[in-house]
N, C-alpha and C positions, 0 to 999 in steps of 0.2 A: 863246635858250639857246645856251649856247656850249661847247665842248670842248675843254679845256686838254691838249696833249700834253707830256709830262715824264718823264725820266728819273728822276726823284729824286720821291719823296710824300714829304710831310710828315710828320709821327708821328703829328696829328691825321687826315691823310687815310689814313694806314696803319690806323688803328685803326679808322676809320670804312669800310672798304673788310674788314675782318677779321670785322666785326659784320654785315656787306651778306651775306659770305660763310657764315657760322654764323645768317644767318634765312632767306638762299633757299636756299642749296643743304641737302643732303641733312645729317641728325644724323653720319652718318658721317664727314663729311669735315670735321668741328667743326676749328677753328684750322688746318687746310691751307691758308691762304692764302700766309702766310710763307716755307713753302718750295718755293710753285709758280714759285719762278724758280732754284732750286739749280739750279747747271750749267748754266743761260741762258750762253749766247755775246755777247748784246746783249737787251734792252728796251724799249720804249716803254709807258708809261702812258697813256690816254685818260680823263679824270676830267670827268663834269658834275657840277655843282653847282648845287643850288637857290637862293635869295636871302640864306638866311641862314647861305651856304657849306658846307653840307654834301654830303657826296658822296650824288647820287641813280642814278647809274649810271656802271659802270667798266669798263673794255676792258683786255686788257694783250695786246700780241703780243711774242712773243720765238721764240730761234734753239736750240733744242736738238738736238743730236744732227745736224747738219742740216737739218732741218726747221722751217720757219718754223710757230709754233704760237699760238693764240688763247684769251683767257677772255674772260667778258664776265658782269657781273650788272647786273642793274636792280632798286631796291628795288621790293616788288611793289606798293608804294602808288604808285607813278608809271608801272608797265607800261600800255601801250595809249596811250601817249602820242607814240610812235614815238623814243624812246631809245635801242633798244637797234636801230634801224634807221638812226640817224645815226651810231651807234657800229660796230655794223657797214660801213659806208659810208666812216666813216675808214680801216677796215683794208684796205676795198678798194683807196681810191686810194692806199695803200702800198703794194700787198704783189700780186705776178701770182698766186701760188697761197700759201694757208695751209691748216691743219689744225688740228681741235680733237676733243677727245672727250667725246661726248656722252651723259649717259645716256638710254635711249629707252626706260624704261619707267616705272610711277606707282608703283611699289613700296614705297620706299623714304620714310619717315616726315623731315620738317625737325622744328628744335627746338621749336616750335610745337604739336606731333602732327599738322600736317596735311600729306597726302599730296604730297612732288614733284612736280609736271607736269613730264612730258618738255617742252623747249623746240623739240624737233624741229621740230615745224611750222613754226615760225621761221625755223629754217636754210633746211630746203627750199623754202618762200618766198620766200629770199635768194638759190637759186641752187644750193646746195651740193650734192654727191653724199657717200652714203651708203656709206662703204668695208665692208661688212656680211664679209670676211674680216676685217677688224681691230677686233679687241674686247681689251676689258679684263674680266676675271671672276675677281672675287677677293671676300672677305667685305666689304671696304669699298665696291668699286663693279662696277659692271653696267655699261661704255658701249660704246659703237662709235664707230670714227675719221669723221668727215667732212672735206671738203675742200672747196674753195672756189677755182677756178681761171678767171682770164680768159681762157684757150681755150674752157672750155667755155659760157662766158655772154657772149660776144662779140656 
């Protein structure tokens, strides 16, 4: 399995990466995919694809505000396959320190009706520290910031 980095997706992979987005993440953040790069500074893409080229898991890190920042989904019929561990693993060897926000708790209903799992464990697994002063709390999402630094995983 192999990991295509690109600046530009397709229209096929835009949509297919829109639909990843509105079945794992949470009912709230239906169609947010599109304008999770408003006001990005720069981009990169991380797209695997299965045999018959569909996106099975997606990475994006970009520069906003200063701050280098991370997404990542893996459709959940392919989790536990370590995808979202070699996609993690790209960002590594780009990036000394990133930031992402995550939500950390099971609240929250996908289109599906069935309950979000925080991916937390994931992260912390990978290294990450838990910025628990920097949250998001608002009607749409519940997260806290993490970060990801090679001082601290040296």
């Amino acid at each position: 399995m192999r990991i295509i980095k690109t600046t530009h997706l397709t229209t096929h992979q835009s949509s297919q990466i829109n639909q990843l987005w509105n079945d794992e993440y949470p009912l709230k953040l239906k169609d947010r995919f599109p304008i999770l790069l408003d006001g990005a500074d720069w981009y990169n893409h991380y797209v695997i694809l299965d045999e018959a080229e569909n996106v099975i898991a997606w990475a994006v890190h970009f520069e906003k505000e200063k701050q280098i920042r991370f997404s990542i989904i893996v459709d959940s019929k392919h989790k536990g396959k370590g995808l979202g561990s070699l996609l993690i693993g790209s960002l590594k060897e780009e990036n000394k320190e990133f930031y992402g926000w995550v939500i950390d708790h099971n609240n929250d209903l996908k289109s599906n009706g069935e309950h979000y799992h925080t991916p937390m464990p994931f992260y912390l697994k990978h290294g990450f520290e838990i910025l628990n002063d920097i949250r998001i709390d608002n009607e749409m999402i519940k997260a806290v910031l993490i970060k990801w630094s090679e001082n601290n995983n040296s």
